[in-house]
Backbone atoms as SQL, in Angstrom:
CREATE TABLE atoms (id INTEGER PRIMARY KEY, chain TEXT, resi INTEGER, resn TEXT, atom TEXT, x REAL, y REAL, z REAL);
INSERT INTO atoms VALUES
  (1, 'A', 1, 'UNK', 'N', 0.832, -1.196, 0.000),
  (2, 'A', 1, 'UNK', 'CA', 0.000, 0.000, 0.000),
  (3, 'A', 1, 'UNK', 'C', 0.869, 1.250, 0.000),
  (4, 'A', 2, 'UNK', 'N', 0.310, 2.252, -0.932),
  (5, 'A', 2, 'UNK', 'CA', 1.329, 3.309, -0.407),
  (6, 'A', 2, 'UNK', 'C', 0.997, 4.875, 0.788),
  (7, 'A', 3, 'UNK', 'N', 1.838, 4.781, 1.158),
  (8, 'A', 3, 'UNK', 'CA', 2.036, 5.462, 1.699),
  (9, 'A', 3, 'UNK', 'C', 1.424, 7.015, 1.543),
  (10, 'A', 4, 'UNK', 'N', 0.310, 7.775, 2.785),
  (11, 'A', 4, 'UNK', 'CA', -0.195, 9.444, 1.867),
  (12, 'A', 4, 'UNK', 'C', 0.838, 10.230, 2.060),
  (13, 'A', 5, 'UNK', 'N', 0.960, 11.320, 1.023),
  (14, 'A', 5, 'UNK', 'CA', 1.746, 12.262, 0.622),
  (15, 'A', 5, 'UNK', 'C', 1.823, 12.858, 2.338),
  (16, 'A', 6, 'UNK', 'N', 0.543, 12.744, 2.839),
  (17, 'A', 6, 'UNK', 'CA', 0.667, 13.933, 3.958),
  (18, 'A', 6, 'UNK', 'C', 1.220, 13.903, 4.935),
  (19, 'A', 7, 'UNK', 'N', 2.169, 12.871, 5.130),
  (20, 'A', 7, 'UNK', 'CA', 3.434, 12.622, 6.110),
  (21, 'A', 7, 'UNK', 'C', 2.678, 12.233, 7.792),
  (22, 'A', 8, 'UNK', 'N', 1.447, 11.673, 7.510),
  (23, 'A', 8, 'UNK', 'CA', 0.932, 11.028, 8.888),
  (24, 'A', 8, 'UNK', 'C', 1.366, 9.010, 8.720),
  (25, 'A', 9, 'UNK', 'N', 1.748, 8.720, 7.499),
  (26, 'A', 9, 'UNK', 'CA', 2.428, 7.467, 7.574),
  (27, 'A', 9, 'UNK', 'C', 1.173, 6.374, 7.335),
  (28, 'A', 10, 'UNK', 'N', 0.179, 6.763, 7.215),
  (29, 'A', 10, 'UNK', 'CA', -1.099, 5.737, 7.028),
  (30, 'A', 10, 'UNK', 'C', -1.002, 5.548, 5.615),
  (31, 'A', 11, 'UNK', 'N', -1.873, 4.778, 4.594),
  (32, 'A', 11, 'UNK', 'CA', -1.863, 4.245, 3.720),
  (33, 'A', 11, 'UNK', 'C', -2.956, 5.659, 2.652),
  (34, 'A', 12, 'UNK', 'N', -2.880, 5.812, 1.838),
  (35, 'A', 12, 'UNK', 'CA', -3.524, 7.000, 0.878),
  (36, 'A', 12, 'UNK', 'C', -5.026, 7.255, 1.153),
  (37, 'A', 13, 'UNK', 'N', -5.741, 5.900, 0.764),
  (38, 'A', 13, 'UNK', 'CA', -6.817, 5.612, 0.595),
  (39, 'A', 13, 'UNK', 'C', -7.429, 5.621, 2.294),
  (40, 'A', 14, 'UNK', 'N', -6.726, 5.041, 3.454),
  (41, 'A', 14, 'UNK', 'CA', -7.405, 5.357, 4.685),
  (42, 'A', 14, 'UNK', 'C', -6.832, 6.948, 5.087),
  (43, 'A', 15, 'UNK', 'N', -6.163, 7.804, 4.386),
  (44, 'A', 15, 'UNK', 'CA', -6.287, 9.013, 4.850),
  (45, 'A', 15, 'UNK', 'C', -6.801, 10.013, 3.792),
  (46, 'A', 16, 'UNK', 'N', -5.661, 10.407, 3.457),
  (47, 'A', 16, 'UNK', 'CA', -6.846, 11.788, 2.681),
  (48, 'A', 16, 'UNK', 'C', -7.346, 11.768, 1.233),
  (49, 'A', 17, 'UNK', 'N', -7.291, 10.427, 0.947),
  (50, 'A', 17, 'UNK', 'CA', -7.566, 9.754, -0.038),
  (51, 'A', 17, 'UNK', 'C', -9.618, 9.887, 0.359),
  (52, 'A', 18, 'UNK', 'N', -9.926, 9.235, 1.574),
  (53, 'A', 18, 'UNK', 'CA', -11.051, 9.467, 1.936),
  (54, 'A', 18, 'UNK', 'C', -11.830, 11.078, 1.737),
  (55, 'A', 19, 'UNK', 'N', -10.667, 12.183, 1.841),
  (56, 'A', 19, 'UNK', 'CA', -11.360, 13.043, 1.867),
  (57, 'A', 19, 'UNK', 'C', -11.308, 13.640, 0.680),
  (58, 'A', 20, 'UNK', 'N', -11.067, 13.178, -0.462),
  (59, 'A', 20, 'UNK', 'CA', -10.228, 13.426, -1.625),
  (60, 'A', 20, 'UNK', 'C', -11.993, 13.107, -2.318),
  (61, 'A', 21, 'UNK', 'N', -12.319, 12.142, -1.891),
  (62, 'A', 21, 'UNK', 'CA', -13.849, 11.143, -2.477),
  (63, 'A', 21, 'UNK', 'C', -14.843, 12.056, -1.886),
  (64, 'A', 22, 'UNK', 'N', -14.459, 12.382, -0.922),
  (65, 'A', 22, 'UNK', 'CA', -15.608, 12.906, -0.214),
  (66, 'A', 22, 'UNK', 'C', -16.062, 13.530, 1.069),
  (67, 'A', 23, 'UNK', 'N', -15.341, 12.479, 1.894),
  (68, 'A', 23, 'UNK', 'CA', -15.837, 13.051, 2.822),
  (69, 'A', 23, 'UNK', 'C', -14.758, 13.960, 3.746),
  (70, 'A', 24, 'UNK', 'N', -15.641, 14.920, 4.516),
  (71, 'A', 24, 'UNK', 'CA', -15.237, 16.142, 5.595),
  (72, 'A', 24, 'UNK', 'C', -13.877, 15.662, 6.303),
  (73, 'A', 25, 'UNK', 'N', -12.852, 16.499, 6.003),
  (74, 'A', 25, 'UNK', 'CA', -12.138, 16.858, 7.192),
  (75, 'A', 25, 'UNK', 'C', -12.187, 17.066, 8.505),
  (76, 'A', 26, 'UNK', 'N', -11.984, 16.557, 9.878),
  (77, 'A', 26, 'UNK', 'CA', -12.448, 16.740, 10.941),
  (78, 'A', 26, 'UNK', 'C', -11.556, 18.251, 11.373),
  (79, 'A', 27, 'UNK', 'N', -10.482, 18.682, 10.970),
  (80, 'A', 27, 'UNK', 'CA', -10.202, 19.630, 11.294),
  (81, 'A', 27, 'UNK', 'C', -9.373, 20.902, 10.292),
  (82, 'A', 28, 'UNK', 'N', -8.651, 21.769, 10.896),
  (83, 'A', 28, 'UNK', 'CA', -8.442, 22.695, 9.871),
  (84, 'A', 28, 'UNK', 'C', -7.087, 22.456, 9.622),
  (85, 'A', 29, 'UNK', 'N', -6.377, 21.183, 10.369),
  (86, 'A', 29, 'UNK', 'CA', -4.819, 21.266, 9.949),
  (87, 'A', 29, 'UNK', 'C', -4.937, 19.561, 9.369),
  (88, 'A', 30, 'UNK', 'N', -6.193, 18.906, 9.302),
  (89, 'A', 30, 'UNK', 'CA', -6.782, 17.702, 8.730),
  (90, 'A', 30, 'UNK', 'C', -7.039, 18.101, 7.034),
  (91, 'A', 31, 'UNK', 'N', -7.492, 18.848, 7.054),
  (92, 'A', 31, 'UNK', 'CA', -7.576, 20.236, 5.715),
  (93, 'A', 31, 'UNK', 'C', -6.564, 20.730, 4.983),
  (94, 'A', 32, 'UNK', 'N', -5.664, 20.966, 6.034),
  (95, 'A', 32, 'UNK', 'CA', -3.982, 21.354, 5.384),
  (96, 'A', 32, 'UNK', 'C', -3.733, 20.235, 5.150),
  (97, 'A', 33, 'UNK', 'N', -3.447, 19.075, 5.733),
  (98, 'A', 33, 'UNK', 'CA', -2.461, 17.696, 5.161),
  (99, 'A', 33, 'UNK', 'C', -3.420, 17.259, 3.872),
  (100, 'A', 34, 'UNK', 'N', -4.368, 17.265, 3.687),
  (101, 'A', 34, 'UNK', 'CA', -4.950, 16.310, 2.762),
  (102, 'A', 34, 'UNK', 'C', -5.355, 17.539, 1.442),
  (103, 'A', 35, 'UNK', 'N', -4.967, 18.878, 1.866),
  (104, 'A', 35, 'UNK', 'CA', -4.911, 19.836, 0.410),
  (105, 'A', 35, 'UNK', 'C', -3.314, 19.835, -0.035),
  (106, 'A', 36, 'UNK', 'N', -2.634, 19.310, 0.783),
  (107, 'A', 36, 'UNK', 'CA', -1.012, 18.898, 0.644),
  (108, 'A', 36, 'UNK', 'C', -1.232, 17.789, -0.671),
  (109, 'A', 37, 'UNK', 'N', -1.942, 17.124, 0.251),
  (110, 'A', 37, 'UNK', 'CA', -2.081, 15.380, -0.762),
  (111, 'A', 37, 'UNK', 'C', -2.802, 15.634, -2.296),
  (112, 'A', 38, 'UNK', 'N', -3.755, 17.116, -1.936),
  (113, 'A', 38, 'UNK', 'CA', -4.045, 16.767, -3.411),
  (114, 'A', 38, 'UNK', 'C', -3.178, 17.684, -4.378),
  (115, 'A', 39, 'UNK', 'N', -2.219, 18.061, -4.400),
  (116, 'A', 39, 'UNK', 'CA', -1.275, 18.950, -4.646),
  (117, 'A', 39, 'UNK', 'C', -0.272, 17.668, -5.028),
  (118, 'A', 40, 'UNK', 'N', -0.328, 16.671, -4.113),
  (119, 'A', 40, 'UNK', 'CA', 1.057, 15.952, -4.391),
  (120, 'A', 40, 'UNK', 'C', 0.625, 14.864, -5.435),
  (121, 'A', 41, 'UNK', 'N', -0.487, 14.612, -5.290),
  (122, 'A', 41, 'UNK', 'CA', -1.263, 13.732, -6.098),
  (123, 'A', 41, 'UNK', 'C', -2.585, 14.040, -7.832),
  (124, 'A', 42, 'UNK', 'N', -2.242, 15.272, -7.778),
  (125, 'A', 42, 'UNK', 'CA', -2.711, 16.335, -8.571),
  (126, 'A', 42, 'UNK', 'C', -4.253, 16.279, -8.836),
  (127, 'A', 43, 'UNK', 'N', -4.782, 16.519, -7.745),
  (128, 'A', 43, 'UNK', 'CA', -6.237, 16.017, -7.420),
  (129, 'A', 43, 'UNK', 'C', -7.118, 18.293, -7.014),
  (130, 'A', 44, 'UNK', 'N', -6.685, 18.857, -8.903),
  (131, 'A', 44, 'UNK', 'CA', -7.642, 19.826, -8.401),
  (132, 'A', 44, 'UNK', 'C', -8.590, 20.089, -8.353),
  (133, 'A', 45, 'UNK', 'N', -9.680, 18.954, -8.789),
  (134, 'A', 45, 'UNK', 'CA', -11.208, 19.372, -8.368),
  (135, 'A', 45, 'UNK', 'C', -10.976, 19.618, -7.107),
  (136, 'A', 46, 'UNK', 'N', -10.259, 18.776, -5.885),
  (137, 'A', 46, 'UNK', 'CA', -10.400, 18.742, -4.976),
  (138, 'A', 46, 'UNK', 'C', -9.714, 20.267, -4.005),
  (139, 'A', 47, 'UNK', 'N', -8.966, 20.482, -4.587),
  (140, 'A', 47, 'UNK', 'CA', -8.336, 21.646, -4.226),
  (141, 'A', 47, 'UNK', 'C', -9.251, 22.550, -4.437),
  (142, 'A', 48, 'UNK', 'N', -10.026, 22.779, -5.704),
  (143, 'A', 48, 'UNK', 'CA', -10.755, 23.984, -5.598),
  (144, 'A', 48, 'UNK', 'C', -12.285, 23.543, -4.613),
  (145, 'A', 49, 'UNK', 'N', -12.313, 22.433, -4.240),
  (146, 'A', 49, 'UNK', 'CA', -13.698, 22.639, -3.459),
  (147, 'A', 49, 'UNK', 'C', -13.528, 22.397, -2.154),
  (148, 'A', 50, 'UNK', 'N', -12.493, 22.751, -1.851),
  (149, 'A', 50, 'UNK', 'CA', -12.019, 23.097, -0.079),
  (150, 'A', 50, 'UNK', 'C', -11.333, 24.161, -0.111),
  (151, 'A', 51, 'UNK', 'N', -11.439, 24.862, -0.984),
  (152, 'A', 51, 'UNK', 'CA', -11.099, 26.753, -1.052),
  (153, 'A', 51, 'UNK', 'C', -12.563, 27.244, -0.920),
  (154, 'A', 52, 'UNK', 'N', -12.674, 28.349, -0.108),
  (155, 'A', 52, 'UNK', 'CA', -13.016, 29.126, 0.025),
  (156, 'A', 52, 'UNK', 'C', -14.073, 30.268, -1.166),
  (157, 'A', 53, 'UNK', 'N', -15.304, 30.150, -1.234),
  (158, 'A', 53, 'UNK', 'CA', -15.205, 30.793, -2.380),
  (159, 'A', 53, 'UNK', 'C', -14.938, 31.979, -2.649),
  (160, 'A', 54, 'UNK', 'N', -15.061, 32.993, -1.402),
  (161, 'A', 54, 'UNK', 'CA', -14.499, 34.558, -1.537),
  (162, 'A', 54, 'UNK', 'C', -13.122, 34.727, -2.214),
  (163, 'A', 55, 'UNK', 'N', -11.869, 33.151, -1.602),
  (164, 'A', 55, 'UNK', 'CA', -10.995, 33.884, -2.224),
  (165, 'A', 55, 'UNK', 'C', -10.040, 32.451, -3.554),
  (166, 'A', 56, 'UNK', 'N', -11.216, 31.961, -3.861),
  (167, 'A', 56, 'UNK', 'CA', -10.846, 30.529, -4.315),
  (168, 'A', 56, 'UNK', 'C', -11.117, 31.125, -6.362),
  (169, 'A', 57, 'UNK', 'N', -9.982, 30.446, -6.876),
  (170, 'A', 57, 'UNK', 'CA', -9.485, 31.468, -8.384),
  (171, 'A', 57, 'UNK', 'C', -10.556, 30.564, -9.204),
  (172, 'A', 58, 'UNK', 'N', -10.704, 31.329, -9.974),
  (173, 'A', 58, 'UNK', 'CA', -11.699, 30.241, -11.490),
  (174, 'A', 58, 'UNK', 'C', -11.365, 28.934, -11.913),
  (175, 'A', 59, 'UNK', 'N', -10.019, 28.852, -11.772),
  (176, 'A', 59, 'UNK', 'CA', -9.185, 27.544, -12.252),
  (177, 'A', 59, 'UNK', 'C', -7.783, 27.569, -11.825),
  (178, 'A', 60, 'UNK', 'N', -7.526, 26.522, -11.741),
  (179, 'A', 60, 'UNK', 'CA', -6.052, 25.906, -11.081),
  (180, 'A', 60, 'UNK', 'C', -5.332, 25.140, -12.006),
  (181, 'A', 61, 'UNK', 'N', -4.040, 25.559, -12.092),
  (182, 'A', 61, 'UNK', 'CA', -3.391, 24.512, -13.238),
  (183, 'A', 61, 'UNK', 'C', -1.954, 24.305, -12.161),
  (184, 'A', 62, 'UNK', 'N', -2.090, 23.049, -12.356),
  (185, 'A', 62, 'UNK', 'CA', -0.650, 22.556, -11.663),
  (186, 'A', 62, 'UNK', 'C', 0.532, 22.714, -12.202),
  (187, 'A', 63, 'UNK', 'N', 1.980, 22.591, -11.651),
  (188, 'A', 63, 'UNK', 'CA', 3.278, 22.690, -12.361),
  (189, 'A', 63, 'UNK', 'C', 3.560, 21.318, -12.776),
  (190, 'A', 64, 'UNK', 'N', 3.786, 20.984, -13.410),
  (191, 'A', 64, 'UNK', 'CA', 4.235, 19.271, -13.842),
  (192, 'A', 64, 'UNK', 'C', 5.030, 19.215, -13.409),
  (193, 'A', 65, 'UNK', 'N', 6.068, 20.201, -13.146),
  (194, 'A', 65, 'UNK', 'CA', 7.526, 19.989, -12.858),
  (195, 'A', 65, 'UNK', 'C', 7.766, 19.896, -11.447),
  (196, 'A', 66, 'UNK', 'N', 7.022, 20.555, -10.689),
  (197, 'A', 66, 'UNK', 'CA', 6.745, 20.622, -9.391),
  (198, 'A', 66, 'UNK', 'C', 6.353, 19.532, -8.788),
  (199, 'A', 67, 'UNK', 'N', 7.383, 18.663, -7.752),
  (200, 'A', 67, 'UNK', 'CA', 6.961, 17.201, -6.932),
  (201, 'A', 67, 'UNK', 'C', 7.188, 17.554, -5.435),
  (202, 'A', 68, 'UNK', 'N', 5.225, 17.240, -4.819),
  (203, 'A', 68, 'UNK', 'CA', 5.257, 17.699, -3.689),
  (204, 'A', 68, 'UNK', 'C', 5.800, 16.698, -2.879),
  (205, 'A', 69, 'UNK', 'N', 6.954, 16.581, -1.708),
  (206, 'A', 69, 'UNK', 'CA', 7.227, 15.913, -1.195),
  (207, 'A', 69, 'UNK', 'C', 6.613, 15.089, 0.081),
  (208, 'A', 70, 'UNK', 'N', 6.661, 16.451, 1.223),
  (209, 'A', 70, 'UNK', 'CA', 6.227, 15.983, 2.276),
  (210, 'A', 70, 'UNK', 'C', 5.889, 17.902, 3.261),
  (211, 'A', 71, 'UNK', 'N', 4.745, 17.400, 3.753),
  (212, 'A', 71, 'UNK', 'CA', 4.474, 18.561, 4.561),
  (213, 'A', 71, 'UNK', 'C', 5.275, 18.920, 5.984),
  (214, 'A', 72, 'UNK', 'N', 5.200, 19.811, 6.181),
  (215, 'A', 72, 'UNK', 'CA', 6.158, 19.663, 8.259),
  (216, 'A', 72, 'UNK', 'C', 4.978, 21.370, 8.688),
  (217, 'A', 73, 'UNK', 'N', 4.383, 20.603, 9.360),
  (218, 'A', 73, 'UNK', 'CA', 3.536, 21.930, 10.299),
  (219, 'A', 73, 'UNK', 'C', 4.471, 21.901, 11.298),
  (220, 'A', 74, 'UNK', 'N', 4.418, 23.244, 11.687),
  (221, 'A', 74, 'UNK', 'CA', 5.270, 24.092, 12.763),
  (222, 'A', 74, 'UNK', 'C', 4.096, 24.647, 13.746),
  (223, 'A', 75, 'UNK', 'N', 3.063, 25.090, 13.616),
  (224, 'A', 75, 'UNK', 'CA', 2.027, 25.254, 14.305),
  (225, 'A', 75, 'UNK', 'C', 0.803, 25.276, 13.763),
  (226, 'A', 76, 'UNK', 'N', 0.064, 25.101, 14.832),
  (227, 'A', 76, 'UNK', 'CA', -1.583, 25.718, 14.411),
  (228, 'A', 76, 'UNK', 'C', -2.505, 26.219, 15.696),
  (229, 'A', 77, 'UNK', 'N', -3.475, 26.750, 15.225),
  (230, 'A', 77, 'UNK', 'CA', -4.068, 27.607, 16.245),
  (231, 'A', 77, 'UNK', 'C', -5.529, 27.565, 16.018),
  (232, 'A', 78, 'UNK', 'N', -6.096, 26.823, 16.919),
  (233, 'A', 78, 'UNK', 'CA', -7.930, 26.577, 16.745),
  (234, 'A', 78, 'UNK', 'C', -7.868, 25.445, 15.706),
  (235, 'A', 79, 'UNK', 'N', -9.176, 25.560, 14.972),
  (236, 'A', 79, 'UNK', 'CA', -8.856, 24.592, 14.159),
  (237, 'A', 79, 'UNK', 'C', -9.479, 23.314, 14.260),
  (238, 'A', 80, 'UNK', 'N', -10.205, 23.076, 15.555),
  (239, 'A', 80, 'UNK', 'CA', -10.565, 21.887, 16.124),
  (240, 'A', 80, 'UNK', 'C', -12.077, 21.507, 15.862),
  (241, 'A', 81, 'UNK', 'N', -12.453, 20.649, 16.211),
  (242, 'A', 81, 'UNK', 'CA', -13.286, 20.096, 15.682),
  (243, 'A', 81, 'UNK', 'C', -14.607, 20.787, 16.288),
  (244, 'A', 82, 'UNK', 'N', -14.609, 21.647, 17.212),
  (245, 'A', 82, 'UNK', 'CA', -15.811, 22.759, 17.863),
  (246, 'A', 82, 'UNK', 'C', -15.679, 24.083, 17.294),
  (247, 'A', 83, 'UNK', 'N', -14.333, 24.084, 16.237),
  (248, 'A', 83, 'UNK', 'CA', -14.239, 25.546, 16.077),
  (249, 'A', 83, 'UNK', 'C', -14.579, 25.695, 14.795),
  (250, 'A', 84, 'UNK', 'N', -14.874, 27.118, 14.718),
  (251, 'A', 84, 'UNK', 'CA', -15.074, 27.502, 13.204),
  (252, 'A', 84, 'UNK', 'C', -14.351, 28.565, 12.154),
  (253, 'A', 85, 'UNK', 'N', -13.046, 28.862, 12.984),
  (254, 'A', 85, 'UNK', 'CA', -11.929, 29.172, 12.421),
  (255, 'A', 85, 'UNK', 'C', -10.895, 28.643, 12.956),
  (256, 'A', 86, 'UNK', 'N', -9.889, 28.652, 12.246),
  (257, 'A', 86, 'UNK', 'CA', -8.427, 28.154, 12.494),
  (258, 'A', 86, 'UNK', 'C', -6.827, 28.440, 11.819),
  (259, 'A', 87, 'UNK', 'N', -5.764, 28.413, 12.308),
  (260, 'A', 87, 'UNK', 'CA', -4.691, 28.784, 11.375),
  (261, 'A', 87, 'UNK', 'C', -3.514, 27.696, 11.305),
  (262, 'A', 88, 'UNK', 'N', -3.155, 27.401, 10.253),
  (263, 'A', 88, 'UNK', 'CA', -1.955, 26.215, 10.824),
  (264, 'A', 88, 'UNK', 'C', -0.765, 27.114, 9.837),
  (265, 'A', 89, 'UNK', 'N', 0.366, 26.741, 10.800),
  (266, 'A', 89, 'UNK', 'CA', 1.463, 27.193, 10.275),
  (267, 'A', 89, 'UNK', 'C', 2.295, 25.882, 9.185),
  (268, 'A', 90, 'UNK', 'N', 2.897, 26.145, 8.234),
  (269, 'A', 90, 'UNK', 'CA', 3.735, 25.057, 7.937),
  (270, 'A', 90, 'UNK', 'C', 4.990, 25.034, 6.460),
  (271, 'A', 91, 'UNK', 'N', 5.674, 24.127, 6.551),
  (272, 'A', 91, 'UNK', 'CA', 6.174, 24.091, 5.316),
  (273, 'A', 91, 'UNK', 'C', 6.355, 22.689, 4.642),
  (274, 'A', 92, 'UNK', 'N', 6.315, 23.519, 3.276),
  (275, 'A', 92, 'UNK', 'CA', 5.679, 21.876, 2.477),
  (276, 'A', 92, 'UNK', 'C', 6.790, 21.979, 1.266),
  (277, 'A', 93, 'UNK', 'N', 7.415, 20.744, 1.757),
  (278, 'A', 93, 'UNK', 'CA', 8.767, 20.573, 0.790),
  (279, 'A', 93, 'UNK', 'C', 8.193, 19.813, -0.420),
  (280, 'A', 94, 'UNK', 'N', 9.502, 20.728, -1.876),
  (281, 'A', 94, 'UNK', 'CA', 9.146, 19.711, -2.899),
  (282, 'A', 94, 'UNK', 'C', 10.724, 19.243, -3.873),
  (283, 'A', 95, 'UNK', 'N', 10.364, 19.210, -4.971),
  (284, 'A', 95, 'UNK', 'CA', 11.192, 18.882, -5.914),
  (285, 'A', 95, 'UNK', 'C', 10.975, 19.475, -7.189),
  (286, 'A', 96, 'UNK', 'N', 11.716, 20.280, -7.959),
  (287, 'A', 96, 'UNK', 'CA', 11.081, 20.953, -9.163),
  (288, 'A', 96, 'UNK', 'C', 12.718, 20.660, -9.812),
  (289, 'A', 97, 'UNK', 'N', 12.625, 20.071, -10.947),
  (290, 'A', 97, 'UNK', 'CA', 13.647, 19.543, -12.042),
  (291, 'A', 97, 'UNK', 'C', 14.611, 18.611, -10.941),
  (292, 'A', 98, 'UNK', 'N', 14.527, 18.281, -10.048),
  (293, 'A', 98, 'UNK', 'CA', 15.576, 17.188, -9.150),
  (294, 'A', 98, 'UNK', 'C', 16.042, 18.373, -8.174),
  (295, 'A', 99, 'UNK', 'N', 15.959, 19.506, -8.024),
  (296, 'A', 99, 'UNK', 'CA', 16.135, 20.093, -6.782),
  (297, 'A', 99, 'UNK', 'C', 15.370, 20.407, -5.669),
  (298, 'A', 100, 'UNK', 'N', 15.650, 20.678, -4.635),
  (299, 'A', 100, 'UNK', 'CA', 14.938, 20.291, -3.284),
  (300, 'A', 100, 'UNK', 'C', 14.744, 21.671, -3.382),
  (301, 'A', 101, 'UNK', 'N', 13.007, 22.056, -2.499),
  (302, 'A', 101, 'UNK', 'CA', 13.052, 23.127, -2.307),
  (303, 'A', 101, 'UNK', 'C', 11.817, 23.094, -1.071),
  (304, 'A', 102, 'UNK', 'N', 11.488, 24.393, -0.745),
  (305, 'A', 102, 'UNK', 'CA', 10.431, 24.780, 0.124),
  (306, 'A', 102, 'UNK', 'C', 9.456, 25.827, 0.518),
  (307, 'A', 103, 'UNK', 'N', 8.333, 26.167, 1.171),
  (308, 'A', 103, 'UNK', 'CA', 7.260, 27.164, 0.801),
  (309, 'A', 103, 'UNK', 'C', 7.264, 27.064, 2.248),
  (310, 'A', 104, 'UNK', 'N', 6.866, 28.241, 2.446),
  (311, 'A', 104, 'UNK', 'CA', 6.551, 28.542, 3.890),
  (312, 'A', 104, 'UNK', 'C', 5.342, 29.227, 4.080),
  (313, 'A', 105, 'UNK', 'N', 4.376, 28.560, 4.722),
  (314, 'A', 105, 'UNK', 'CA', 2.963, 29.681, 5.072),
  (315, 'A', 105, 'UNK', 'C', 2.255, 29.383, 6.197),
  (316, 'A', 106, 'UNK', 'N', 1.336, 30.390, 6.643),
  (317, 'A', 106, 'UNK', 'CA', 0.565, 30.569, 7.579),
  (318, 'A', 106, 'UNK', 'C', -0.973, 30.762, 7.018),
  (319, 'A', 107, 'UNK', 'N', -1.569, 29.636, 7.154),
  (320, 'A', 107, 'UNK', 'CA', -2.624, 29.348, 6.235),
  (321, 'A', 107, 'UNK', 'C', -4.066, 29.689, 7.414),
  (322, 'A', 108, 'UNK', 'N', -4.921, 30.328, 6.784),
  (323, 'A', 108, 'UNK', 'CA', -6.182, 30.276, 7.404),
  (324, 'A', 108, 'UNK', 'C', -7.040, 29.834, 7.338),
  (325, 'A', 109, 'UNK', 'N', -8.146, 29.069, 7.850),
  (326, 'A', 109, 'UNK', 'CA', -9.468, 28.236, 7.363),
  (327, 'A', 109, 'UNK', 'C', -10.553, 28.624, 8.045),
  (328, 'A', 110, 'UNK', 'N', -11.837, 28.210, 7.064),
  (329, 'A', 110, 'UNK', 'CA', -13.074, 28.258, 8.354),
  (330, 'A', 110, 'UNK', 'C', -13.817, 27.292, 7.924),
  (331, 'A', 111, 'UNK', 'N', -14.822, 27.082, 8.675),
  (332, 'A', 111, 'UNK', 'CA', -16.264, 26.487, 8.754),
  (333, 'A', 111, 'UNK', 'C', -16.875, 27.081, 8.193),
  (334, 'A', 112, 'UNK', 'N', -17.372, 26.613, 6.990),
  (335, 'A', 112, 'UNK', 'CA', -17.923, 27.166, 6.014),
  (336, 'A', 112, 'UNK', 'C', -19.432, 25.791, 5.848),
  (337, 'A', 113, 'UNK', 'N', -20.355, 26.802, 5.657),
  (338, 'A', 113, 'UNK', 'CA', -21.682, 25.598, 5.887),
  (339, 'A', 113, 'UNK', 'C', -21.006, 24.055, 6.554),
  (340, 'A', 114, 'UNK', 'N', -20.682, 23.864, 7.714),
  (341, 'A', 114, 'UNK', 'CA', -20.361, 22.616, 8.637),
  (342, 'A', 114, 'UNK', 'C', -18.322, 22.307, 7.770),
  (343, 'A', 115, 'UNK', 'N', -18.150, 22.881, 6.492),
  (344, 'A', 115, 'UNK', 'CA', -16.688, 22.097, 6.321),
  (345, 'A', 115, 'UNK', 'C', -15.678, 23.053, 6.716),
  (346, 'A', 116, 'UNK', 'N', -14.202, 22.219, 6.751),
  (347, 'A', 116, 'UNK', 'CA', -13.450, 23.396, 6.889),
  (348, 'A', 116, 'UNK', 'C', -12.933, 23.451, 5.424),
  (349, 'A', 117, 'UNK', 'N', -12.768, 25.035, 5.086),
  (350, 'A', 117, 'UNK', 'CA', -12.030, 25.426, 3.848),
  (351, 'A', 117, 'UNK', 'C', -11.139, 26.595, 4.003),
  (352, 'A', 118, 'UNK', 'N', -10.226, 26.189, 2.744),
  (353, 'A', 118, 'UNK', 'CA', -8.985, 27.366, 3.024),
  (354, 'A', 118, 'UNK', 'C', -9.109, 28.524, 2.259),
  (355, 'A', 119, 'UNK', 'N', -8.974, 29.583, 3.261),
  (356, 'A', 119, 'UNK', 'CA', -9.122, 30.686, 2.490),
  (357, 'A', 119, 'UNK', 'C', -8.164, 31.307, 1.929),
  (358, 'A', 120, 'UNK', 'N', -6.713, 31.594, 2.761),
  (359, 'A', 120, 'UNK', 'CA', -5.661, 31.835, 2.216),
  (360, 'A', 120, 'UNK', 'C', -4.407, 31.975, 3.156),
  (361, 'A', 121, 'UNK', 'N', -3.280, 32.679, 2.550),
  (362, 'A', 121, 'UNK', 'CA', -2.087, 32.834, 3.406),
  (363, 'A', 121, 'UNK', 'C', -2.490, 34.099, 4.358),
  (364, 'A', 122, 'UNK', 'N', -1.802, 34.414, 5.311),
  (365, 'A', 122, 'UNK', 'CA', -2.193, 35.139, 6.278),
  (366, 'A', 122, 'UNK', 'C', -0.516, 36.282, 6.239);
């Protein structure tokens, strides 16, 4: 089985593979790892329907060249499964032509009709 992109070590399909199909994120840094996964796995229907629609773009086109590696959160704040905003901090390493590289952000989410979605960098 392989392994999800989102660096919790479970198998694709029992993590954000599930939420990839369908169903809800329980939280807002559950939201960050599995919008990681669809980034690493190039899954943008899914990306655009856990954005936000105030600040979510018409269309998304991925980099081909761009290989997402592995995520590393550094923090988060709220986010939980009673709340209806939240922020997770993090950086999400990749690979673009065989070199290593990295992004750094402070991402915001909310509860948006019962889901969490991302609205943007902070």
């Amino acid at each position: 089985m392989k392994s999800c992109p989102c660096g919790l070590g479970e198998p694709y399909a029992a993590c954000c593979g599930r939420y990839h199909a369908g169903q809800s994120a329980p939280t807002a840094e559950t939201l960050m790892r599995s919008r990681f996964s669809a980034f690493a796995v190039g899954d943008v229907a899914y990306l655009l329907r856990s954005w936000h629609p105030s600040t979510r773009p018409a269309e998304l086109e991925l980099d081909p060249e761009l290989r997402w590696v592995r995520p590393e959160v550094l923090a988060s704040a709220k986010g939980g499964l009673f709340d209806t905003e939240g922020t997770v901090e993090f950086r999400a390493h990749y690979r673009e032509n065989g070199r290593p590289g990295s992004m750094h952000e402070h991402s915001r989410f909310l509860r948006d009709a019962g889901q969490w979605v991302y609205v943007g960098a902070i």
